[in-house]
C-alpha positions in Angstrom: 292.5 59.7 -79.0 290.9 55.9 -79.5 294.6 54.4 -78.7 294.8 57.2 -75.8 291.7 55.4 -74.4 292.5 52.4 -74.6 295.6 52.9 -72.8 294.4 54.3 -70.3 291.2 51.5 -70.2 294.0 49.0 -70.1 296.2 50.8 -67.4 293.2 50.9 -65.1 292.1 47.1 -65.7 296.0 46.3 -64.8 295.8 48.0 -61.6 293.2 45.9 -60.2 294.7 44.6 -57.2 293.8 41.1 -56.9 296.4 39.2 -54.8 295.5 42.1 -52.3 291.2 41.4 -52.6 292.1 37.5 -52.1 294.0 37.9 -49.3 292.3 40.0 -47.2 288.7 38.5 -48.7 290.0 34.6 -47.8 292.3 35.0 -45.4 291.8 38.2 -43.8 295.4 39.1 -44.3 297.5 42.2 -45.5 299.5 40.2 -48.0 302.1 43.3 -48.0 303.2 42.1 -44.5 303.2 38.4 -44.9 305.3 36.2 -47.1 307.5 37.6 -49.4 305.9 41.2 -49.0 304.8 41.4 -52.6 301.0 41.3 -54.1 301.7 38.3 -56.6 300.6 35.0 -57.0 303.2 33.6 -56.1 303.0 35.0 -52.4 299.4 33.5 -52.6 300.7 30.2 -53.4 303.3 30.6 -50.0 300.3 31.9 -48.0 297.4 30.3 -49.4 298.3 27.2 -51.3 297.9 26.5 -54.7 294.0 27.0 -55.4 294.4 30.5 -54.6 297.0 31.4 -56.5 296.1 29.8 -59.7 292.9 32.2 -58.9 295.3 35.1 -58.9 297.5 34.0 -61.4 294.1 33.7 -63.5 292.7 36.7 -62.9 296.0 38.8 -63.5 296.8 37.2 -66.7 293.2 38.3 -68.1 294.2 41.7 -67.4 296.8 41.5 -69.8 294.8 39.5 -72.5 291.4 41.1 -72.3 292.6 44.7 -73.3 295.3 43.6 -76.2 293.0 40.7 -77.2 289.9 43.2 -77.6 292.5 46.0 -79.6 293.5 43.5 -82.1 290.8 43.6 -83.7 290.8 47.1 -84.4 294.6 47.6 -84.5 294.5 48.2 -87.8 292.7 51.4 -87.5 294.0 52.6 -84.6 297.6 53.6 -85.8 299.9 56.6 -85.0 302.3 57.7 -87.3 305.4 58.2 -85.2 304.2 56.4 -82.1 302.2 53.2 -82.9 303.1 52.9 -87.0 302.4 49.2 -86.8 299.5 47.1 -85.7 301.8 45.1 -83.4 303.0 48.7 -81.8 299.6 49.6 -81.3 298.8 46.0 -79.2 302.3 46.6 -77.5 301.6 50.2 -75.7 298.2 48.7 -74.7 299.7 45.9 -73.5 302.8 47.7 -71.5 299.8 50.1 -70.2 298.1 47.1 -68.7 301.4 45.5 -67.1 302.3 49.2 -65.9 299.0 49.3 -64.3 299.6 46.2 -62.2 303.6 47.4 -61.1 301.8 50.6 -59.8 298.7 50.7 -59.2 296.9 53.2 -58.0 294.5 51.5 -55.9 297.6 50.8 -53.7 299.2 54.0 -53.8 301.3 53.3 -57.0 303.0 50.0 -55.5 302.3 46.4 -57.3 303.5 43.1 -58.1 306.2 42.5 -60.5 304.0 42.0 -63.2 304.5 38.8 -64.9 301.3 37.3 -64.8 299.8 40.4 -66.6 302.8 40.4 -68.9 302.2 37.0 -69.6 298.2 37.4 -70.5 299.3 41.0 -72.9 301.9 38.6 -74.4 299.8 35.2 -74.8 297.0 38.0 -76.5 300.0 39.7 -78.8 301.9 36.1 -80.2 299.9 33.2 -78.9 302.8 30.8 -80.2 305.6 32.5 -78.7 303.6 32.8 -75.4 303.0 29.2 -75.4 306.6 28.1 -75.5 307.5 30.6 -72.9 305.3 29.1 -70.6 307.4 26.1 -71.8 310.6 27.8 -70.4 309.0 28.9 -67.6 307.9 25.5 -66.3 311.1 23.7 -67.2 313.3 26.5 -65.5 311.0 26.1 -62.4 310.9 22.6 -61.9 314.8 23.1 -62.5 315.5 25.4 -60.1 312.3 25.6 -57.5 312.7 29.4 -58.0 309.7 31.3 -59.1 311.6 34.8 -60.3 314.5 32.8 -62.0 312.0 30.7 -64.6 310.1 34.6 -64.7 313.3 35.5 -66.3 314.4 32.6 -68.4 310.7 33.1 -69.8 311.3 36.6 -70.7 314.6 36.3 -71.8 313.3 33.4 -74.3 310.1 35.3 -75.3 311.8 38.0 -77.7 313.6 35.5 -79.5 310.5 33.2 -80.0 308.1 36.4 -81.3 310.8 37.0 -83.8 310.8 33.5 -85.4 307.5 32.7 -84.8 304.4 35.3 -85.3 306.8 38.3 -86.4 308.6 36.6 -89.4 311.9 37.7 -88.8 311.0 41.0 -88.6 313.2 43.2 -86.9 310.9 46.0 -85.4 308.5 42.7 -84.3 312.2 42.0 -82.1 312.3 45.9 -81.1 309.3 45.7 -79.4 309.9 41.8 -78.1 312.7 42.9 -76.4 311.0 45.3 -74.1 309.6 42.1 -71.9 312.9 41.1 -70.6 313.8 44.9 -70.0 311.0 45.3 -68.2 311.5 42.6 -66.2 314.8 43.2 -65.3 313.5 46.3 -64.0 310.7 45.0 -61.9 312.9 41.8 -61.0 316.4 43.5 -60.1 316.5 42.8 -56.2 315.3 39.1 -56.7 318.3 38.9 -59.9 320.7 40.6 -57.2 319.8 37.4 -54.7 319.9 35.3 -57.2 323.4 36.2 -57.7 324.2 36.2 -54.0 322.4 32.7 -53.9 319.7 33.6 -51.4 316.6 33.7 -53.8 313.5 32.9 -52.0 312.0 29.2 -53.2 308.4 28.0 -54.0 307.8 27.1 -50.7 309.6 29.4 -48.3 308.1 32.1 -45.9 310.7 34.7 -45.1 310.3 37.8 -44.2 308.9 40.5 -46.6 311.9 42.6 -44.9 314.6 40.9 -46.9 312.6 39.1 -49.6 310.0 40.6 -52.4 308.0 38.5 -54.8 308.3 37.6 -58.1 304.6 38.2 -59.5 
């Protein structure tokens, strides 16, 4: 019941819509119609500028810390035979409950971002040092290719691999649950990797329409 709660605590902080409060606080916009369509920071940054979206980047990437961050400390305690047998389970549902919570929230009738940023924080709280050099990935695969969803992926592709030789040891069921992060953003990423591959991926600093682009947050 304590993990149960937490899940839930963490699903709820997740789902707090904050590209949407900027927008329409700052700017006075829907950010669902504008841009890239999608409630992310990186739609911020297109619409805007850069002070605002490091704001919402921020703020969504505490929602994935606070809640893993504050269940670390009593991970220990909180384990489920069967469901969470490991401390590092037990930080990974509360951290996939705080990520879900951002894809749908239900503040916005179950629709979201894409979730990185949150990932990111419920990562950066879980393995620290295989965060970090994600955020390594990410930066050198954006300043390589201008494209914010493409360095999402290269940093999710590179963050299972780095948890397992890093904070999990070379444990195998550390790599079980690493492997989850590029899943899921496959999942939440699959019409930007399906531009990608058609070469039409929006760029850091184009405005199409929300029509044929969504966003990569």
């Amino acid at each position: 019941m304590v993990l149960l709660g937490a899940v839930i605590a963490a699903y709820l902080l997740g789902s707090m819509p904050t590209a949407v409060l900027i927008a329409r606080r700052i700017a006075g916009i829907d950010i669902f119609k504008e841009g890239s369509g999608n409630p992310g920071a990186s739609n911020v940054f297109r619409l805007l500028g850069p002070r605002w979206a490091m704001a919402t980047f921020g703020v969504d990437v505490f929602k994935g810390y606070l809640p893993v961050w504050l269940v670390s400390k009593f991970a220990d305690e909180m384990i489920v035979p069967g469901f969470a047998p490991t401390p590092i389970a037990v930080m990974a549902w509360v951290g996939l409950a705080a990520f879900l919570g951002h894809v749908r929230s239900p503040f916005l009738k179950f629709r979201g971002g894409k979730g990185a940023s949150t990932g990111l924080g419920a990562m950066f709280a879980l393995a620290p040092q295989a965060a970090t050099l994600s955020i390594l990935v990410y930066a050198a695969a954006l300043f390589a290719t201008k494209t914010f969803s493409l360095a999402t992926l290269s940093a999710g592709v590179a963050y299972p691999l780095l948890l397992f030789f890093r904070e999990g040891n070379g444990d195998w069921n550390v790599l079980a649950w690493g492997l989850s992060v590029p899943f899921l953003l496959t999942l939440t990423h699959r019409k930007n990797i399906k531009r990608i591959l058609r070469g039409n991926e929006l760029g850091m600093e184009e405005h199409d329409s929300h029509e044929d682009h969504e966003g990569e947050d």
